[in-house]
MARFIVO-418129 format. One record per residue (C-alpha): x, y, z; residue number from 1; residue in one letter. Coordinates in Angstrom, 2 decimals. Layout:
BEGIN
x=X | y=Y | z=Z | resi=NUM | resn=A
...
***
This chain:
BEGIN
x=-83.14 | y=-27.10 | z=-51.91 | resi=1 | resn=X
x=-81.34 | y=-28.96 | z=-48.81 | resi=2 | resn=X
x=-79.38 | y=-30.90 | z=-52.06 | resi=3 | resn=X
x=-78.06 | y=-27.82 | z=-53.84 | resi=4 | resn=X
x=-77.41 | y=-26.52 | z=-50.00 | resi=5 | resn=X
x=-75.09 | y=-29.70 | z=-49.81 | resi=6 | resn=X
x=-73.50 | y=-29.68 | z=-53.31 | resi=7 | resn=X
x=-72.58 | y=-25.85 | z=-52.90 | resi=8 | resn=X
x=-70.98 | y=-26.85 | z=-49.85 | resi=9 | resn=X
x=-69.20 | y=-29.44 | z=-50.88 | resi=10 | resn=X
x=-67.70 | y=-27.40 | z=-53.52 | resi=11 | resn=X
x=-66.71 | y=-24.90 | z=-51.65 | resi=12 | resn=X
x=-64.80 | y=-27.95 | z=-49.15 | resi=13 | resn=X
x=-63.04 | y=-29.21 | z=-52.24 | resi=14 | resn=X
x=-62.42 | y=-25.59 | z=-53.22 | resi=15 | resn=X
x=-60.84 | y=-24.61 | z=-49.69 | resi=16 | resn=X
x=-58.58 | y=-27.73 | z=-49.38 | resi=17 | resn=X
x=-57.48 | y=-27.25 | z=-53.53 | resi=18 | resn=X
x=-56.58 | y=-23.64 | z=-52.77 | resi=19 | resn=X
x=-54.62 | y=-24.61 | z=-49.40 | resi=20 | resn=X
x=-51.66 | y=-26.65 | z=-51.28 | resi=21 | resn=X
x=-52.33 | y=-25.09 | z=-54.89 | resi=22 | resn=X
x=-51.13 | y=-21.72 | z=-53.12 | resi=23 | resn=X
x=-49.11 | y=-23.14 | z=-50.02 | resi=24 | resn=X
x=-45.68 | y=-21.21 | z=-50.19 | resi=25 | resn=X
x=-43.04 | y=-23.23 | z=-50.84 | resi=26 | resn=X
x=-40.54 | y=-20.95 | z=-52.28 | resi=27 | resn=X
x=-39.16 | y=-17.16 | z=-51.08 | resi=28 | resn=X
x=-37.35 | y=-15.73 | z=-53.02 | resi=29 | resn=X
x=-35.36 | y=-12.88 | z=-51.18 | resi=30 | resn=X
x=-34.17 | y=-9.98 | z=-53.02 | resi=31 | resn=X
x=-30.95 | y=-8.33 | z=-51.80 | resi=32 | resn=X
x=-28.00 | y=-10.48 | z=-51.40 | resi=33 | resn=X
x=-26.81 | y=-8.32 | z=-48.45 | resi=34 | resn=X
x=-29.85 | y=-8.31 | z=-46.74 | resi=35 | resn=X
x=-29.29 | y=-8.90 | z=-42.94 | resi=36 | resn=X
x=-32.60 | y=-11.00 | z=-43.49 | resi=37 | resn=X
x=-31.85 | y=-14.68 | z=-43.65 | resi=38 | resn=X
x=-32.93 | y=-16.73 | z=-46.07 | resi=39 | resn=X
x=-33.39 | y=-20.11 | z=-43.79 | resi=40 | resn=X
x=-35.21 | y=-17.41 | z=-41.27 | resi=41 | resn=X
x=-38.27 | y=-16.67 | z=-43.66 | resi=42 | resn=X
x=-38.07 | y=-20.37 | z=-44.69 | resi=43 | resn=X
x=-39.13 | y=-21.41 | z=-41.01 | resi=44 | resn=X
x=-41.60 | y=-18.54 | z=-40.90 | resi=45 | resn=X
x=-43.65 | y=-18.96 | z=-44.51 | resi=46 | resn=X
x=-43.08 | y=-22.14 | z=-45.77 | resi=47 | resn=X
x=-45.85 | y=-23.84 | z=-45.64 | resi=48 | resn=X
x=-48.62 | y=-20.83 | z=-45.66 | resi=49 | resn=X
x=-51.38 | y=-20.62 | z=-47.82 | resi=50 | resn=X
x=-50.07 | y=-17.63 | z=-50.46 | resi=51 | resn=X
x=-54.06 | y=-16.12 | z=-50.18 | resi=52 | resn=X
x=-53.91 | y=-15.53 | z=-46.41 | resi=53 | resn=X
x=-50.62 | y=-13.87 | z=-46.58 | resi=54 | resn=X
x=-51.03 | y=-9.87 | z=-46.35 | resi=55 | resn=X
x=-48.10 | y=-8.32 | z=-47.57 | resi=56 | resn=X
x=-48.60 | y=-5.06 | z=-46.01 | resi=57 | resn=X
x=-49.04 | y=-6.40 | z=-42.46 | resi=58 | resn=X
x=-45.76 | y=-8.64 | z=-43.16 | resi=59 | resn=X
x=-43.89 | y=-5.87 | z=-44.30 | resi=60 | resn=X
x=-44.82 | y=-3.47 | z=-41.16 | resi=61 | resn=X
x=-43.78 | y=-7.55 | z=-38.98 | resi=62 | resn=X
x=-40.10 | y=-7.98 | z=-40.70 | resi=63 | resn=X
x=-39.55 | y=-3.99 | z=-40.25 | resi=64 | resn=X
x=-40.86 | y=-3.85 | z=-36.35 | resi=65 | resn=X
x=-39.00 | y=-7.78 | z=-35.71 | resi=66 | resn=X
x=-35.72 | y=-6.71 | z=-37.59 | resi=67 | resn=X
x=-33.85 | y=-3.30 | z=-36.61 | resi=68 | resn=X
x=-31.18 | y=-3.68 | z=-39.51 | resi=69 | resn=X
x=-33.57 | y=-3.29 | z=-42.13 | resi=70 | resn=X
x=-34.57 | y=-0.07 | z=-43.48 | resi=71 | resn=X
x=-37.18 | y=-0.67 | z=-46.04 | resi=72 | resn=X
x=-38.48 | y=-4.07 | z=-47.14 | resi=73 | resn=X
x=-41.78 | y=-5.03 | z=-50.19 | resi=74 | resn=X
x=-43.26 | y=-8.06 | z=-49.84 | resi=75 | resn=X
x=-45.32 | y=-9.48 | z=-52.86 | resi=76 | resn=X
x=-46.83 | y=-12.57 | z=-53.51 | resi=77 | resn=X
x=-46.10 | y=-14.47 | z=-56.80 | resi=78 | resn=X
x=-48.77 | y=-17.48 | z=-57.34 | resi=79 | resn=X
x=-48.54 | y=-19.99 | z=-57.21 | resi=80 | resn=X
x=-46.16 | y=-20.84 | z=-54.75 | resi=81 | resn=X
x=-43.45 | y=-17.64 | z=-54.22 | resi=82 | resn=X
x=-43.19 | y=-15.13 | z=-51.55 | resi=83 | resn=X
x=-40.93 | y=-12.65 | z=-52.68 | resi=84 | resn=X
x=-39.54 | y=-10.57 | z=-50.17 | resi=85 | resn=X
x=-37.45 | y=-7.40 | z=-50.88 | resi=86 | resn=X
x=-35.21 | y=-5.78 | z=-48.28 | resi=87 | resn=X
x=-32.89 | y=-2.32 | z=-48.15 | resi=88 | resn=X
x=-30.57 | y=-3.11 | z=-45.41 | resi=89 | resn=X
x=-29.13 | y=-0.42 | z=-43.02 | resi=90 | resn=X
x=-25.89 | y=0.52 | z=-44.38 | resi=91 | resn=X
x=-23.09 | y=0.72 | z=-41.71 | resi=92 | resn=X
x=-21.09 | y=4.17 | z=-42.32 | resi=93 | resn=X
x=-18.03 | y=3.29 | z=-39.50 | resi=94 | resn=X
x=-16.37 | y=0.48 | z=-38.17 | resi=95 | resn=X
x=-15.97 | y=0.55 | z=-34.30 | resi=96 | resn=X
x=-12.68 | y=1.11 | z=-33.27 | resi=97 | resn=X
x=-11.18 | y=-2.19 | z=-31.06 | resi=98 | resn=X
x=-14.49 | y=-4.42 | z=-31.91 | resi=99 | resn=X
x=-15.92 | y=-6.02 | z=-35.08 | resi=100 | resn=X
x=-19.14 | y=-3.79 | z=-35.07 | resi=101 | resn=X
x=-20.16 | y=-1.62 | z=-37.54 | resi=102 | resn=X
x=-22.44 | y=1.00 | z=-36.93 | resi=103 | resn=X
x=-24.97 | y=2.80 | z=-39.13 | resi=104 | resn=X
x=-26.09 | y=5.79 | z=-39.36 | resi=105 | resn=X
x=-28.93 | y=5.55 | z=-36.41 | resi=106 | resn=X
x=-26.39 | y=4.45 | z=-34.20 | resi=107 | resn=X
x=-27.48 | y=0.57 | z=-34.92 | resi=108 | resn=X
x=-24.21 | y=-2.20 | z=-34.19 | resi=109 | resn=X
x=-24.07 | y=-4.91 | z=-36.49 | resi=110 | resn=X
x=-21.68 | y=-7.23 | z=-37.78 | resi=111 | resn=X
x=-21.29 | y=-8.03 | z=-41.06 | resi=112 | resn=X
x=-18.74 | y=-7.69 | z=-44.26 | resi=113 | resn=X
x=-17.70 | y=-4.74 | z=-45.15 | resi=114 | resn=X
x=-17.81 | y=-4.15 | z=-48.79 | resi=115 | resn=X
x=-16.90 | y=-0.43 | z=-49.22 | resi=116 | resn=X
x=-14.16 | y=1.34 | z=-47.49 | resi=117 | resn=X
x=-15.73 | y=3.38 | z=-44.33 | resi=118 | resn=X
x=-13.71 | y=4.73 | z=-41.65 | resi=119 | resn=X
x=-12.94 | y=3.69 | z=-38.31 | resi=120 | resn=X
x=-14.96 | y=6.14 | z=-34.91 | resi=121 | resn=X
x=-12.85 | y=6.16 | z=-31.71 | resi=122 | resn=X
x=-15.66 | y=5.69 | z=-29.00 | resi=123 | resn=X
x=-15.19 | y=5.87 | z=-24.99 | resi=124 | resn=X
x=-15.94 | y=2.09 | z=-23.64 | resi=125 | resn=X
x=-16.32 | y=0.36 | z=-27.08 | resi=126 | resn=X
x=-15.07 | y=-2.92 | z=-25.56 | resi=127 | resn=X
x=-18.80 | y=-3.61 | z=-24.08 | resi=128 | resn=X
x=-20.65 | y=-2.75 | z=-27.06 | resi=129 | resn=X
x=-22.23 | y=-5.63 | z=-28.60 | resi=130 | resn=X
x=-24.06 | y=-6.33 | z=-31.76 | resi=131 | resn=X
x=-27.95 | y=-4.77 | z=-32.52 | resi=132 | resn=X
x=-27.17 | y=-2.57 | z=-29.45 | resi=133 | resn=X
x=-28.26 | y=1.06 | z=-30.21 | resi=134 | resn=X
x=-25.67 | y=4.41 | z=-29.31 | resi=135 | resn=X
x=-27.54 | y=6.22 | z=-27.39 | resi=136 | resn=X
x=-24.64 | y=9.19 | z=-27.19 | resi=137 | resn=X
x=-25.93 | y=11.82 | z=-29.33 | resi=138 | resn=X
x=-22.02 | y=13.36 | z=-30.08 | resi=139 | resn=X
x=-21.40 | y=9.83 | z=-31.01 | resi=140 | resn=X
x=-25.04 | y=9.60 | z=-33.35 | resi=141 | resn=X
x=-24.20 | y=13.27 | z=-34.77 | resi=142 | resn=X
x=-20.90 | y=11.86 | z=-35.97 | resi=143 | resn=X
x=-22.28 | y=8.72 | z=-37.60 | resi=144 | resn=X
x=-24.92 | y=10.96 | z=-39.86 | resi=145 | resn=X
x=-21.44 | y=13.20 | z=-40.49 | resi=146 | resn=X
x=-20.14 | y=10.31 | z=-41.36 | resi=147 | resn=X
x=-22.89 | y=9.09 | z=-43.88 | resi=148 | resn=X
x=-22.52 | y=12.58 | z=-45.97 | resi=149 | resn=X
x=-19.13 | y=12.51 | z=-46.27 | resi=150 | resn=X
x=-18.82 | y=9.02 | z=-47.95 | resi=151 | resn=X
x=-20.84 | y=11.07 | z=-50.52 | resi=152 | resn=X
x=-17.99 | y=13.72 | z=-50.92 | resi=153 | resn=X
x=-15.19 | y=14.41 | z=-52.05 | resi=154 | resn=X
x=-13.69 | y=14.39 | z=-48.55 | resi=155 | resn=X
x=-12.98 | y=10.17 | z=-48.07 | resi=156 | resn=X
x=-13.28 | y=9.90 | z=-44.18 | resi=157 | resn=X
x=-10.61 | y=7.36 | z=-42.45 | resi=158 | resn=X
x=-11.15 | y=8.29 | z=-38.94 | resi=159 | resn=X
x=-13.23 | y=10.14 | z=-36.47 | resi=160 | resn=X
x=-13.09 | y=11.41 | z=-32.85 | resi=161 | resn=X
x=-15.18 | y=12.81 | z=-30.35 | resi=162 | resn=X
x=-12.88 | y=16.19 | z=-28.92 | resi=163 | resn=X
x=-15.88 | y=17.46 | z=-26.18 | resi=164 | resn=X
x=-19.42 | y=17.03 | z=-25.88 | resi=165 | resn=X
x=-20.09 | y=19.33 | z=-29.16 | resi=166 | resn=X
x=-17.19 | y=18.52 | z=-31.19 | resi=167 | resn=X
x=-15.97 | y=16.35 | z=-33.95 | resi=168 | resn=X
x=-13.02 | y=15.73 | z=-35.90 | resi=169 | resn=X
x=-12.88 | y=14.20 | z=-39.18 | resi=170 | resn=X
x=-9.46 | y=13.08 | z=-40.28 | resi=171 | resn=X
x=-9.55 | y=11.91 | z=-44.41 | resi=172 | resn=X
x=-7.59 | y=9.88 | z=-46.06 | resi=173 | resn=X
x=-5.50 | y=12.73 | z=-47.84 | resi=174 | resn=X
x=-4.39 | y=14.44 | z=-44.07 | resi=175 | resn=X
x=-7.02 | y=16.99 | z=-43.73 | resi=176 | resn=X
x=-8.32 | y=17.41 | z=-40.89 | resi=177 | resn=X
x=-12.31 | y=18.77 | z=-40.31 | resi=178 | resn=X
x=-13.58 | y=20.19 | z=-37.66 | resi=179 | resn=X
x=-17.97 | y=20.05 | z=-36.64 | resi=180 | resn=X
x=-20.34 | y=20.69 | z=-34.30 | resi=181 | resn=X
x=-23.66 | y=19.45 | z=-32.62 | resi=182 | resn=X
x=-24.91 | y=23.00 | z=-32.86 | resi=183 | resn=X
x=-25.31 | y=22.90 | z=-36.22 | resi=184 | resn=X
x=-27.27 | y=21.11 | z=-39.08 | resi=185 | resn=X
x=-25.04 | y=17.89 | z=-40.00 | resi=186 | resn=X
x=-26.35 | y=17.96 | z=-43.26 | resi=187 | resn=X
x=-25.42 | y=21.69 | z=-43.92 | resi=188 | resn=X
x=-21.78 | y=21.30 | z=-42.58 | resi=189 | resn=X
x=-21.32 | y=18.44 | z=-44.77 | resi=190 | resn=X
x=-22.75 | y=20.90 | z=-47.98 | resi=191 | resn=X
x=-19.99 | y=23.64 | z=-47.00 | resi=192 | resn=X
x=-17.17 | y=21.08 | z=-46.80 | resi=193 | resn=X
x=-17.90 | y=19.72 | z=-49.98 | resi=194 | resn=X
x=-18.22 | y=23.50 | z=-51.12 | resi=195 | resn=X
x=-14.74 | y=24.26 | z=-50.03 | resi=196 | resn=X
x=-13.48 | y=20.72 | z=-51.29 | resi=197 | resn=X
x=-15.00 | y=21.65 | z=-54.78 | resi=198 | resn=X
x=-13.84 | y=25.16 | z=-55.03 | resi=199 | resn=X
x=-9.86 | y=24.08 | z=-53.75 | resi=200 | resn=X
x=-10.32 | y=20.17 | z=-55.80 | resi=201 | resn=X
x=-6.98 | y=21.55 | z=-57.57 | resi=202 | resn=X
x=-4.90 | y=22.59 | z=-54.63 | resi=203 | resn=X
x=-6.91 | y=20.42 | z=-52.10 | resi=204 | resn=X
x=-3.44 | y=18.72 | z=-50.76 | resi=205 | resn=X
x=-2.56 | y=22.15 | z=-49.58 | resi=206 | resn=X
x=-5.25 | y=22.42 | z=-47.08 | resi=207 | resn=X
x=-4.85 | y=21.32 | z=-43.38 | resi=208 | resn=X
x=-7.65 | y=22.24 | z=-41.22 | resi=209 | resn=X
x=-11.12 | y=23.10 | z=-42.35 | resi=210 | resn=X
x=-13.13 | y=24.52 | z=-38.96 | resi=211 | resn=X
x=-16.94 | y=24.07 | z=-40.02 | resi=212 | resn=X
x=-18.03 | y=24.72 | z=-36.28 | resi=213 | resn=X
x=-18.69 | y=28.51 | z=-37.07 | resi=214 | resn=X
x=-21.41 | y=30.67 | z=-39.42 | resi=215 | resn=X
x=-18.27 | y=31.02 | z=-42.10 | resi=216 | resn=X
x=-16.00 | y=28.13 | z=-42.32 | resi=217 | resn=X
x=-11.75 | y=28.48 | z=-41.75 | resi=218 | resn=X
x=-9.62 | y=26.96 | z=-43.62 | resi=219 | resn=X
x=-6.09 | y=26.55 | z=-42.69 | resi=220 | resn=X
x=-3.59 | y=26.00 | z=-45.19 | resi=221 | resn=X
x=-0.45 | y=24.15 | z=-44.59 | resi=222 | resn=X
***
C-alpha cells in the first residue's frame, strides 16, 4: 500500500516538473501590429510561465485595467509553448493642436503614428498636456466623439474649435463649416449632417454653414 502510495507520487513529481517546461511559454505571439502593447513588455511578463497556470480571462481583465490605450484585447493559449495575445487599440480621432498627442475618442493622449488623416482640435492650455493624460473638459470630450462620427461621413473633418461652453465648430476639408452642441445627442447630430451631406452630395461645394445646434438644422448657402 505505502509502495503504490510512493510510486503514485512519484509520478505525479515527474509529471509536475515534465508539464512545467513542456508548457513553459516561450513564445507570444501578439496580434495587431498597431497595438500600443509592446511586444518586449509581455516578453518580460510571460516568458517563462507555465502555459497551464495561465488564465486567459483574468489576463485579459490585467492588460485592459494595466493599459488605458487598449480597448479590447483575447488572450488564448496555444500549447505547447505560445501565448497569443490579441489587442484592439484605442483609435486616436484628433491630433492636438501645438503638441504631438493624439487623442481618442474618451479623451485618452497618446503618441503614436498617425496612419489615417484626422484633424487637428484647438484646445485652451494644450502646451501642459502630456501623454496617457485623460481630458477631463466635457466640451472638449463631446467634440472628440463628434469627431469619431464624422471620420465616418461624408463630411472629412480638418479642424475643430471650442466657440463657448456648449458649442462646437467643425471646419472640413472642402470649407464648410458645422456648427454642434452639448445639448444634444452627438451621435444624432452627426446622423443629420450626414443627412444633409447626402441629400446636397451634388451641390455640396455650395454650402457654407450647416447649424446642427437646433431641433431642424440651417443650412447656409454661399
Amino acid at each position: 500500500m505505502i509502495k503504490s502510495l510512493l510510486i503514485i507520487v512519484a509520478v505525479a513529481a515527474v509529471f509536475l516538473v515534465l508539464a512545467k517546461f513542456a508548457f513553459e511559454v516561450k513564445t507570444i505571439d501578439l496580434k495587431d501590429q498597431d497595438s500600443c502593447l509592446k511586444q518586449i513588455d509581455l516578453k518580460k511578463e510571460y516568458i517563462g510561465k507555465n502555459l497551464l497556470l495561465i488564465n486567459p480571462k483574468k489576463e485579459q481583465n490585467s492588460l485592459k485595467d494595466k493599459n488605458s490605450c487598449v480597448d479590447g484585447v483575447a488572450v488564448e493559449r496555444k500549447f505547447p509553448i505560445t501565448l497569443q495575445i490579441t489587442v484592439k487599440s484605442k483609435v486616436p480621432v484628433a491630433k492636438i493642436d501645438g503638441t504631438e498627442l493624439l487623442a481618442t475618442s474618451d479623451g485618452l493622449l497618446i503618441k503614436k503614428q498617425i496612419t489615417a488623416n484626422i484633424p487637428t482640435i484647438y484646445l485652451p492650455n494644450s502646451k501642459s498636456l502630456k501623454e496617457n493624460e485623460t481630458l477631463q473638459d466635457k466640451t472638449a470630450i463631446f467634440a472628440l466623439q463628434i469627431s469619431s462620427g464624422l471620420l465616418k461621413s461624408d463630411f472629412t473633418p480638418a479642424s475643430i474649435r471650442l466657440i463657448g461652453s456648449n458649442d462646437i465648430a467643425v471646419y472640413s476639408t472642402s470649407g464648410i463649416i458645422a456648427l454642434f452642441t452639448t445639448n444634444q445627442s452627438a451621435s444624432d447630430q452627426v446622423d443629420s449632417l450626414q443627412s444633409i451631406m447626402t441629400k446636397a452630395k451634388i451641390d455640396a461645394s455650395k454650402i457654407e454653414k450647416i447649424d446642427l445646434r437646433f431641433n431642424k438644422p440651417t443650412v447656409v448657402f454661399k
